[in-house]
C-alpha positions as CSV (number, residue, x, y, z in Angstrom):
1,X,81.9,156.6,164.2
2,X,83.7,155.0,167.0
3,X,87.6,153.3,166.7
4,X,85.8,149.8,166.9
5,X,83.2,150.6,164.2
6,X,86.2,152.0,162.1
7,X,88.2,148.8,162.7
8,X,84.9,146.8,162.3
9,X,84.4,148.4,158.6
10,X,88.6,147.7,158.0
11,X,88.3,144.2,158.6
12,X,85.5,143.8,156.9
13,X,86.9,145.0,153.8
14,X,89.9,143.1,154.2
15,X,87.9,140.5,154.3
16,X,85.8,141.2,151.1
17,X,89.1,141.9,149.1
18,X,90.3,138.7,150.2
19,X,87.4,136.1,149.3
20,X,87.3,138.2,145.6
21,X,90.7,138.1,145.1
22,X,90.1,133.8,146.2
23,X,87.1,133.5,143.6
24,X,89.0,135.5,140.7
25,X,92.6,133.4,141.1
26,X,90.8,130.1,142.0
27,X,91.5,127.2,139.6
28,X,88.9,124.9,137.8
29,X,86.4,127.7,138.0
30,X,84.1,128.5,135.3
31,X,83.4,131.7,134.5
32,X,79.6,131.5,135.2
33,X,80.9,130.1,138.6
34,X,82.8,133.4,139.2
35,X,81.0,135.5,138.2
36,X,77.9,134.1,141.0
37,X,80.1,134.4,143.5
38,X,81.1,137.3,142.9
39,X,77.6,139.3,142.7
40,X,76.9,137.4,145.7
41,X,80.1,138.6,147.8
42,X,79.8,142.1,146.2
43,X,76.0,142.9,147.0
44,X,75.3,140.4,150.4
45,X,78.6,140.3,152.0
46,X,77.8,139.5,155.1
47,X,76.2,136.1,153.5
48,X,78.6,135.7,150.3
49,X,81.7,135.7,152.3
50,X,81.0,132.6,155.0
51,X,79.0,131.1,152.3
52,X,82.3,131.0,150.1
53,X,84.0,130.0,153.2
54,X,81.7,127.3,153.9
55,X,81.0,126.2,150.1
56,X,83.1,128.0,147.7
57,X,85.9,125.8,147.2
58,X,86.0,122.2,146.2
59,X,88.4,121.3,148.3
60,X,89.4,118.5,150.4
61,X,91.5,118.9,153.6
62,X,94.9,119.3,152.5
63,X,96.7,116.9,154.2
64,X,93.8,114.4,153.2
65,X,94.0,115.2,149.4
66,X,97.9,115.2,149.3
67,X,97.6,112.1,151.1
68,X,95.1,110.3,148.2
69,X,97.6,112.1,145.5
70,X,100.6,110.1,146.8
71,X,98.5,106.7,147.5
72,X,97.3,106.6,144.2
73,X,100.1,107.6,141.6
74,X,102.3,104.8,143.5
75,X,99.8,101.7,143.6
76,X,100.6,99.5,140.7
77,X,98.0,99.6,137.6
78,X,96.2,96.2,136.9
79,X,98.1,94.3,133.8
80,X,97.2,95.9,130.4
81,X,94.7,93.8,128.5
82,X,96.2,94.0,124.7
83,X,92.9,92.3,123.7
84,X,90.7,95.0,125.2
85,X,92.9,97.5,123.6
86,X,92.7,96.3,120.2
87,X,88.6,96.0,120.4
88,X,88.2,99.5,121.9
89,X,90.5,101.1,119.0
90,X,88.1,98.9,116.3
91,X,84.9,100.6,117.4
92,X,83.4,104.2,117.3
93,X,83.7,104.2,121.1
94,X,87.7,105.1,120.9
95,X,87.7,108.5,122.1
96,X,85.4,107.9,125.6
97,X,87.7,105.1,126.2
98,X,90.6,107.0,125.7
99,X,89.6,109.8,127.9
100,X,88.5,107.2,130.9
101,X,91.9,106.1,130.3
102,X,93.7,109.3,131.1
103,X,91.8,109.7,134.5
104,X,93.1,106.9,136.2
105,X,95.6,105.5,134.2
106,X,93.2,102.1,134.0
107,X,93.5,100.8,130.4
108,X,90.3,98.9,129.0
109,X,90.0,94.7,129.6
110,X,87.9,92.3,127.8
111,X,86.5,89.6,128.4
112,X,84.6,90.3,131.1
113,X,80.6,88.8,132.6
114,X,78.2,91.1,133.2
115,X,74.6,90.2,134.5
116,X,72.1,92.9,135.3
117,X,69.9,92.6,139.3
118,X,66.5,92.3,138.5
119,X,65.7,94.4,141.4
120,X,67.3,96.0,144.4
121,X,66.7,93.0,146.6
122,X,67.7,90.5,144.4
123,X,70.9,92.6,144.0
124,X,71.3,92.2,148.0
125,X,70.8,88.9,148.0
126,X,73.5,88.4,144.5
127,X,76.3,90.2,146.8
128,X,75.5,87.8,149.9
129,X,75.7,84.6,148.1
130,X,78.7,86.3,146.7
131,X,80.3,87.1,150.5
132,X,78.9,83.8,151.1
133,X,80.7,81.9,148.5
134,X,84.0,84.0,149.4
135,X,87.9,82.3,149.7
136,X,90.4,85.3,150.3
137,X,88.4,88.8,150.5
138,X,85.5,90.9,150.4
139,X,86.1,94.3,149.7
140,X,83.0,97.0,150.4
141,X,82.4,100.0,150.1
142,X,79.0,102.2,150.7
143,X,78.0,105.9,150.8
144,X,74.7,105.0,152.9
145,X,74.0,102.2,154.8
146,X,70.9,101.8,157.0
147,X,70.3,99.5,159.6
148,X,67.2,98.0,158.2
149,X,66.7,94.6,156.4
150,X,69.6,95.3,153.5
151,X,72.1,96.3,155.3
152,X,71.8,94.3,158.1
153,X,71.7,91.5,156.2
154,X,74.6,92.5,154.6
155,X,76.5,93.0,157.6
156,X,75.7,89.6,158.9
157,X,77.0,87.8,155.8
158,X,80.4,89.6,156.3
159,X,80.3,88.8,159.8
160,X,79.7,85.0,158.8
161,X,83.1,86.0,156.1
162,X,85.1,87.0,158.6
163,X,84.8,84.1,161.3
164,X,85.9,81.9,158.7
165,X,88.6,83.2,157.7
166,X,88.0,85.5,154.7
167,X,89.7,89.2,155.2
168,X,87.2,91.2,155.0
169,X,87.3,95.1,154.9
170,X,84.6,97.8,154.8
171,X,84.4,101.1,154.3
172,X,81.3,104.2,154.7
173,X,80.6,107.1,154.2
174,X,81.2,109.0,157.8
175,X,78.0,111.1,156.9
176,X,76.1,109.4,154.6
177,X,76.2,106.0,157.5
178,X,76.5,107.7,160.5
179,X,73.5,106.3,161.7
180,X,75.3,102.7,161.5
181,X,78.3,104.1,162.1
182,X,77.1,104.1,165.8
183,X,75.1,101.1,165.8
184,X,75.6,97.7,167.2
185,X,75.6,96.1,164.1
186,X,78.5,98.3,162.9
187,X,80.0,97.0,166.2
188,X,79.6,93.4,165.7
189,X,81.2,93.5,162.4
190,X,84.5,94.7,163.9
191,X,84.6,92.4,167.3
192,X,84.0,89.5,164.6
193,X,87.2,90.9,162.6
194,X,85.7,93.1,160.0
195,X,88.3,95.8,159.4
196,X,85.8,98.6,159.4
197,X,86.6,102.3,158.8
198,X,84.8,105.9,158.1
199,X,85.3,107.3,154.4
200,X,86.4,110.8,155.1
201,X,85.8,111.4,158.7
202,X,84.5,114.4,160.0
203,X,85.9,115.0,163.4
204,X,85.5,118.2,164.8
205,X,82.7,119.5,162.3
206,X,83.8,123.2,162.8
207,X,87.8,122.5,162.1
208,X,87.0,120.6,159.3
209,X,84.7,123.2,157.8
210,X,87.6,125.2,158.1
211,X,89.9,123.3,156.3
212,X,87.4,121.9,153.5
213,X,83.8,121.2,152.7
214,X,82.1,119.0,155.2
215,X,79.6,117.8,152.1
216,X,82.4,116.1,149.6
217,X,81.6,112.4,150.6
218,X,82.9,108.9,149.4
219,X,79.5,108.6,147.2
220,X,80.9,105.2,145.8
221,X,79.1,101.8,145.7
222,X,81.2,99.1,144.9
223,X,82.2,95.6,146.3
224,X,85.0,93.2,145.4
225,X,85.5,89.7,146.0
226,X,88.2,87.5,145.9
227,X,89.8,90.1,143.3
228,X,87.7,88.4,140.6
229,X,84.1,89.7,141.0
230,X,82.8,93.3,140.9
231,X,79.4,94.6,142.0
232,X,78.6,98.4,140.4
233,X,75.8,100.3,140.6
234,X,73.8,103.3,142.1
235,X,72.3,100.9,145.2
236,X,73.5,101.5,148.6
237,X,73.3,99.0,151.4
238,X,69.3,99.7,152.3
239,X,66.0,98.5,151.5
240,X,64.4,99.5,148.6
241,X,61.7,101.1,151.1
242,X,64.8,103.7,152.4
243,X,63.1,104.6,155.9
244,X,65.1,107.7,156.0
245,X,62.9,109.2,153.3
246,X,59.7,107.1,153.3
247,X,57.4,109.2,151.3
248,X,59.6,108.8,148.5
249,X,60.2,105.3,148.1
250,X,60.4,103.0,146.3
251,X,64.1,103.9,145.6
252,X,64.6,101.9,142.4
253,X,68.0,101.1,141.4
254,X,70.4,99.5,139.0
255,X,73.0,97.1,140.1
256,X,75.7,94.9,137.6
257,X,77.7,92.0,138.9
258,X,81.1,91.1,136.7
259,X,82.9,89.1,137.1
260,X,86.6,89.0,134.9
261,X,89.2,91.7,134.7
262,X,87.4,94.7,135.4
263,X,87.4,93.8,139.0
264,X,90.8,94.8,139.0
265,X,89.9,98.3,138.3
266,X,87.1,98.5,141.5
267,X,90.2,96.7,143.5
268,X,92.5,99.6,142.6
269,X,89.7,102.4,143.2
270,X,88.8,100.9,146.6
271,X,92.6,100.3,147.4
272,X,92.8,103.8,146.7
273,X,90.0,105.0,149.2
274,X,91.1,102.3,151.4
275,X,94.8,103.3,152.2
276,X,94.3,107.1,152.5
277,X,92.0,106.1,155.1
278,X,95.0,104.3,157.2
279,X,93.9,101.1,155.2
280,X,96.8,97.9,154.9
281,X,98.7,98.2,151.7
282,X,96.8,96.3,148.9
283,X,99.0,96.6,146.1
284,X,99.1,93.3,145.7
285,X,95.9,92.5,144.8
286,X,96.6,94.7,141.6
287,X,99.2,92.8,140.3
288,X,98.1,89.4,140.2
289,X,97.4,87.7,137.0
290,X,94.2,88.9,135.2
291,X,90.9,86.6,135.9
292,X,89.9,86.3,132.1
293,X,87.1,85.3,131.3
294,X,87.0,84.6,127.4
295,X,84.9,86.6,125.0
296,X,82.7,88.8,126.3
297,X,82.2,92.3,127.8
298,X,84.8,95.3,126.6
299,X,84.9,97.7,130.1
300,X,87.2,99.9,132.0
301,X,86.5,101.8,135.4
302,X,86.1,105.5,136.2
303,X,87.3,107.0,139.2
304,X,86.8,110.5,140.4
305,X,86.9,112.7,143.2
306,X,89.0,116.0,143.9
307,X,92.2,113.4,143.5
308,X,91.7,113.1,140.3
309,X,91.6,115.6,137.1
310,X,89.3,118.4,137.5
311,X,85.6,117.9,135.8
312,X,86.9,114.4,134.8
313,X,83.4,112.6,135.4
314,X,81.1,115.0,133.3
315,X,83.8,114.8,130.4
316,X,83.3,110.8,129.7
317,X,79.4,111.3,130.2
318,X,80.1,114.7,127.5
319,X,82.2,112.4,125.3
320,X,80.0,109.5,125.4
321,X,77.3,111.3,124.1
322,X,79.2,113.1,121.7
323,X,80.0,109.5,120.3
324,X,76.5,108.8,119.9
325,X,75.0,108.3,116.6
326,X,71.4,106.8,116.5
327,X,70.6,106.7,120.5
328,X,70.9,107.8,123.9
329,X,69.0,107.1,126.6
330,X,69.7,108.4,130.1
331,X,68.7,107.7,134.0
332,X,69.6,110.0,136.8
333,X,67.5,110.9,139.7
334,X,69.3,114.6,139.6
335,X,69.8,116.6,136.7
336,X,71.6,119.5,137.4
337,X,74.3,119.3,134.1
338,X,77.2,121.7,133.8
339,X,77.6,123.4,130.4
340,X,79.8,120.6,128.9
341,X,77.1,117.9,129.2
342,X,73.9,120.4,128.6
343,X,75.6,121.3,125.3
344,X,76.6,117.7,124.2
345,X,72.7,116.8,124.6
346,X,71.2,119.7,123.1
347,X,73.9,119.2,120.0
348,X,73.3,115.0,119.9
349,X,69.5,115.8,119.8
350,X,69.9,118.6,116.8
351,X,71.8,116.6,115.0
352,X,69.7,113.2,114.5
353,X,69.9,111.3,117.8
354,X,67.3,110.0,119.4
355,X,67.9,111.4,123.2
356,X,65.7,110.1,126.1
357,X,66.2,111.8,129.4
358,X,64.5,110.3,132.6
359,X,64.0,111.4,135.8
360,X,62.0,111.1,138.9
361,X,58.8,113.0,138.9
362,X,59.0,113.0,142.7
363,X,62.9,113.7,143.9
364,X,63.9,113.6,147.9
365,X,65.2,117.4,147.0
366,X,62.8,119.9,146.0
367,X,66.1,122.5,144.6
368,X,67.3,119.9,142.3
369,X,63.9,118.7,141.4
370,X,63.1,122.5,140.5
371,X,66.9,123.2,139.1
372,X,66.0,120.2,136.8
373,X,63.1,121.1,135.5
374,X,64.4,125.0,133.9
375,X,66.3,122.7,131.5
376,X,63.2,121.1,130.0
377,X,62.2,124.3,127.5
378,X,65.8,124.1,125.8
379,X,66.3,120.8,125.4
380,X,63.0,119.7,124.8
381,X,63.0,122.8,121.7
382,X,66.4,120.9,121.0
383,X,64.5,117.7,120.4
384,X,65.2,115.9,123.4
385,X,62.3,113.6,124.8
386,X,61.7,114.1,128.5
387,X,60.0,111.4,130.8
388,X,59.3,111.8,134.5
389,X,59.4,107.9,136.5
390,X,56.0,108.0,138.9
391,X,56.3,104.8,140.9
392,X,59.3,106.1,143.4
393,X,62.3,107.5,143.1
394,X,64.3,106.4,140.3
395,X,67.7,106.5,141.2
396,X,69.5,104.4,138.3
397,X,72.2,106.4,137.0
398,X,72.5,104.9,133.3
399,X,73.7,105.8,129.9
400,X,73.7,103.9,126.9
401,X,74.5,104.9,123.4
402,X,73.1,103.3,120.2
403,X,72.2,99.7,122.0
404,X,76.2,99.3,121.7
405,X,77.9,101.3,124.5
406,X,77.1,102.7,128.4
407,X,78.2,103.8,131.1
408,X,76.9,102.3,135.0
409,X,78.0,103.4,138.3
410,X,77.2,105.9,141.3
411,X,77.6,109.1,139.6
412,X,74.5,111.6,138.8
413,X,74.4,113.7,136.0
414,X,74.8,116.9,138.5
415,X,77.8,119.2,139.2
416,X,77.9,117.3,142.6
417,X,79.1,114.2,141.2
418,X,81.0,116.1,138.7
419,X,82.7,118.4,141.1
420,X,83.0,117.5,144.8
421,X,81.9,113.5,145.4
422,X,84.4,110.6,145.0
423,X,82.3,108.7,142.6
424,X,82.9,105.1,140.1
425,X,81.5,104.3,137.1
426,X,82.0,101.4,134.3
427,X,82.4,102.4,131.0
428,X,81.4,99.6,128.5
429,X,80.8,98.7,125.2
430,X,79.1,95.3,124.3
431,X,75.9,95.1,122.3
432,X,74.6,92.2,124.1
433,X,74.9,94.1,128.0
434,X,73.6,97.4,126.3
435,X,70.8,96.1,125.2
436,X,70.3,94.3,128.5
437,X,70.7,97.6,130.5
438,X,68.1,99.1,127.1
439,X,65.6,96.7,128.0
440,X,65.7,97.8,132.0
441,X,65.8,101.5,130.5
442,X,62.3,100.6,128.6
443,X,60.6,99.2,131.3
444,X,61.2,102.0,133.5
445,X,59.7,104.0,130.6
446,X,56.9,102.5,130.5
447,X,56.0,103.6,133.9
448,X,56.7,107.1,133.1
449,X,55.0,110.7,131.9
450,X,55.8,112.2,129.3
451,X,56.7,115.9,129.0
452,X,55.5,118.2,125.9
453,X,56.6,121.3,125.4
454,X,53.2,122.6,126.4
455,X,53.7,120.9,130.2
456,X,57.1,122.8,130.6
457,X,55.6,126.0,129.5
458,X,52.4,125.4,131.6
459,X,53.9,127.0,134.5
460,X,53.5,130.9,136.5
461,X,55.9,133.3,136.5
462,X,56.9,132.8,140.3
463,X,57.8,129.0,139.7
464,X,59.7,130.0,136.3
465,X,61.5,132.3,138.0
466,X,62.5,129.6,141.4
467,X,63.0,127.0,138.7
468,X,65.9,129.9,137.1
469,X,67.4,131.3,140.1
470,X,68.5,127.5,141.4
471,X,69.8,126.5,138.4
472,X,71.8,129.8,138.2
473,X,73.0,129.2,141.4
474,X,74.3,125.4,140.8
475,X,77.5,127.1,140.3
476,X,78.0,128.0,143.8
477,X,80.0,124.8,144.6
């Protein structure tokens, strides 16, 4: 061997040594998670090591996260809601609550409205009349958003906002919009006097995939108007037809309009994203007096992202389900649970609850859709009743617990969401909107297939053993 092959093989090593010694001391690592990465960086090295690199760690940039950190411990929490406090410590739904609670430091309100879209273009059209019908602000904030009939109707009404005199300010997702990003609609927003920014910007892609993961995104949905109203859901600013991936659609969707305190909690989590991304200072906003709205809906927002407590977002789904005594019935158009949430299921199911899991029998990613589909034996031997939605792509992502509690938002019931992606959800408990959100649950249902134990089994050994080896790997994050 030559003096460069010997300082080739050095370095190399080095290198190795290095990335272990980074998987083994790395926090917030499970050890199924270590242990992956380190067969993979011990046997393929050449591949383990710049795929840890590239995907190992869920990190934002530094400066970026540090900056988030410092934004959000010092904007002001929303007023405390006694009432919503004394109803949430009444009911069997304490400890979820509680947990929410120590996320964000958002305590729960009362008294909030909550109506249900019938459909994703009826939600569209709810949030224009609502930018429409705007006085002070219009707050936005989308992961995707195409240039189609959605969006650019969307766009248009907070043009219309702007010009008369409502402060409007947007934020998306530098990847998942960067197709409007660089139209002209996303240019006419900001000559009209839009204040328009990129959630986590990309930049140079190779300096940034130095410094953190290119693929943690602002996966929020969320709007906010005149500090009072509060759209939530898993819809982003598109057609239901989503041109991007044709052969999939429908996309169906969920969204909730409220309107009462809990807006409060979407201004601070969008003041939050806002600011770290050079936004105006809305602290403000926060402090105002509470819009109440009488009796009505107990909720309290969830924010997470890699600011926030580590495996936050899969702990209130965990503990939500945990709290479930008669029924659970879940949406999420990609299953790919951690442990925490896998076990919670498996143990509701064996002990008496009546769990429904649906899913999309067609899914726009053919790993998750296979990842998915290794969990069926378990939990369907567990008891758990597994439906596949034909018409589209079902990408509601709902809970809710004995027709009395839920939870709504953007995040999927995958170690994405629960690991690297910004992501808001409402926790709620009201028997009234759970049975709403029930009813929308049963109709989607109704247009699914069911899966027997027989179907999950009826499969060859090459499939069983893709089907494993992705959902072994769903670690690797």
């Amino acid at each position: 061997m030559t003096a460069y092959h010997w300082i080739f093989l050095a370095l190399a090593t080095v290198a190795e040594v290095v990335t272990l010694l980074r998987v083994i001391l790395r926090p917030h690592r499970d050890p199924a998670a270590r242990l992956a990465w380190l067969v993979a960086v011990m046997v393929l090295p050449g591949l383990g090591i710049p795929a840890y690199i590239l995907w190992g760690d869920t990190r934002l940039i530094r400066r970026r996260r540090l900056h988030g950190l410092a934004i959000e411990a010092a904007l002001p929490r929303p007023p405390v809601d006694p009432g919503g406090a004394a109803m949430v410590a009444a009911s069997p739904w304490q400890p979820p609550f509680a947990l929410a609670a120590a996320i964000n430091g958002l305590a729960p309100t009362a008294g909030n409205r909550a109506t249900i879209a019938p459909d994703n273009r009826a939600a569209i059209a709810g949030m224009i009349a609502d930018i429409d019908a705007a006085q002070a602000s219009v707050h936005v904030c989308f992961y995707i958003w195409l240039d189609d009939d959605s969006g650019v109707a969307l766009a248009q009404a907070l043009i219309r906002a702007a010009r008369r005199g409502v402060l409007v300010r947007v934020l998306a997702d530098a990847l998942g919009s960067r197709r409007f990003l660089r139209s002209t609609h996303w240019a006419a927003m900001r000559q009209a006097g839009v204040d328009a920014r990129e959630a986590l910007p990309v930049g140079n892609l190779v300096w940034t995939m130095i410094r953190g993961r290119v693929d943690l995104r602002n996966h929020r949905k969320a709007m906010i108007v005149d500090n009072a109203i509060a759209w939530c859901g898993s819809q982003n600013a598109a057609d239901p037809e989503f041109r991007i991936k044709p052969r999939f659609a429908p996309w169906v969707d969920v969204m909730t309009r409220w309107n009462g305190p809990i807006a409060r909690h979407w201004q601070f989590l969008f003041a939050a994203d806002w600011m770290a991304e050079g936004g105006d200072d809305l602290s403000a906003l926060l402090t105002a007096p509470l819009p109440l709205c009488g009796e009505g809906v107990v909720a309290q927002g969830i924010g997470t992202g890699p600011t926030v407590a580590y495996g936050a977002m899969n702990a209130c789904f965990a503990a939500l389900i945990h709290a479930a005594r008669r029924s659970l019935t879940i949406t999420t158009p990609y299953f790919v649970p951690g442990e925490q949430v896998l076990t919670a299921l498996v143990s509701a199911a064996r002990r008496g609850v009546a769990v429904t899991l649906i899913v999309p029998r067609r899914n726009d990613s053919r790993f998750v859709a296979a990842a998915s589909r290794s969990y069926y034996p378990s939990l369907l031997e567990a008891g758990v009743e597994i439906f596949e939605f034909l018409p589209g792509l079902l990408h509601a992502k709902t809970m809710v617990a004995d027709d009395n509690a839920g939870i709504i938002g953007s995040a999927n019931l995958d170690r994405r969401s629960f690991e690297l992606n910004f992501e808001n959800n409402i926790l709620f408990a009201d028997a009234t909107l759970a049975r709403d959100l029930a009813a929308r649950q049963q109709q989607w249902l109704e247009q699914c297939l069911a899966i027997t134990p027989a179907m999950a089994a009826r499969t060859t050994l090459i499939k069983r053993l893709w089907r494993n080896t992705l959902a072994m790997m769903s670690p690797l994050l």
